[in-house]
C-alpha positions, 0 to 999 in steps of 0.5 A: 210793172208801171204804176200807171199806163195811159194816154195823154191827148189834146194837150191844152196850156196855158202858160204864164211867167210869175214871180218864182217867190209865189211858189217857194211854199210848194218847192219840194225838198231836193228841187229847185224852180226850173227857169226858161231864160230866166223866167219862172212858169206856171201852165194851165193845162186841160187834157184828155187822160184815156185807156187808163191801166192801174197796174196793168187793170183797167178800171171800169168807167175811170179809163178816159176822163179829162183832167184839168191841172196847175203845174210849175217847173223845177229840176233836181240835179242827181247823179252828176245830172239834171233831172228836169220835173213838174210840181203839180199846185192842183189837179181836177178830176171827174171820177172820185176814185181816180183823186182817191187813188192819186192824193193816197199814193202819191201825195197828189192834190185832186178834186173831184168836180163835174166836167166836160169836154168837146172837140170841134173839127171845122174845114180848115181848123179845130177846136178844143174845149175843157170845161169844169163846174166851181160854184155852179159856174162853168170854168172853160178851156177853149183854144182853137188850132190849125190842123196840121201837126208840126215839131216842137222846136229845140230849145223853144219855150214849147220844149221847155213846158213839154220836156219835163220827165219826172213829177216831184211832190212834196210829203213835207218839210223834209221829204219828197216823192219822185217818179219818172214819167215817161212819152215819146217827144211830143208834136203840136198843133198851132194855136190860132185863137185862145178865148179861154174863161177861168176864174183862178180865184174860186177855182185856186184860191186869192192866192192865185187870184192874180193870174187873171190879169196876166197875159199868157206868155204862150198857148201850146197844144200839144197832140199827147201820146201813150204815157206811163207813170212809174212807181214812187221812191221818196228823196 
């Protein structure tokens, strides 16, 4: 039985090319940083995490919440292949049960903070917007899109961000947490405008303070899917 089965919806990210020594610190053991034509990405991504099942149960008031997370990419090469993953830096939640059950688990890095979210749908585009409170400031993801899906290209950097199908996190200096993810091949919807306001520093810290001033290399809005999360092994 999966540990988790959920829907991920409304995929909102931002992605950014930073330099790979930033995020050697979070490098789980047995990984390496996963680059797209040479280039090393963080994404920035809101979404919609609904009908959440915790082993086959459903929680009362935690099966749909948005979450807010910073991720990076690396792969690990097992078995004669390449297993391409994610390492999460910070995930945001508003149910503290939900980063409760994540960070003792599966070593996970939640908080818990207020949160909100909205979809608009005008005549010809949507809009989708995720907002979160630091400092009693609200942070906001808020891109606007077209209406009609298409595919994610074949080797398109889109691919690269969304085509990732195992989560790795680091336990220490010698182990690591892997477990699959698995959804079928994602669609998107075309991002007309991004007018997103986020204050990296309060919400990540100095360290990550820089992203402010970079331009994102892409926003993407994917449309999600059922999802499940399988149990842990530790490599």
């Amino acid at each position: 039985m999966s540990f988790l089965k959920a829907e991920w919806n409304n995929l909102a990210m931002i992605n950014y090319e930073v330099n790979p020594q930033i995020l050697e610190q979070y490098v789980p053991k047995g990984t390496e940083i996963d680059l797209y034509n040479g280039k090393c990405y963080v994404s920035f991504i809101g979404f919609l995490f609904e009908n959440v099942r915790f082993l086959g149960m459903k929680i009362p008031f935690h099966s749909d919440f948005e979450e807010i997370n910073l991720r990076f990419y690396v792969r690990r090469f097992e078995n004669g292949v390449w297993k391409r993953g994610t390492v999460f830096i910070s995930e945001i939640v508003p149910k503290y049960a939900i980063s409760f059950v994540a960070n003792t688990f599966y070593n996970e890095h939640y908080q818990t903070l207020p949160m909100k979210h909205t979809l608009k749908v005008n005549e010809n585009t949507m809009e989708f917007i995720y907002q979160w409170k630091v400092n009693n400031n609200w942070n906001t993801i808020h891109v606007e899109t077209n209406k009609n899906p298409i595919a994610i290209e074949p080797g398109s950097e889109a691919e690269f961000i969304t085509e990732h199908y195992f989560g790795y996190n680091k336990i220490n200096e010698n182990e690591t947490f892997e477990y699959q993810v698995t959804h079928p091949r994602w669609r998107q919807l075309e991002v007309i405008n991004n007018s997103s306001l986020i204050d990296f520093e309060s919400v990540y810290g100095k360290e990550f303070a820089f992203i402010r001033d970079l331009k994102p290399t892409s926003v993407i809005l994917a449309i999600g899917s059922k999802i499940t999360i399988e149990n842990k092994r530790k490599i």
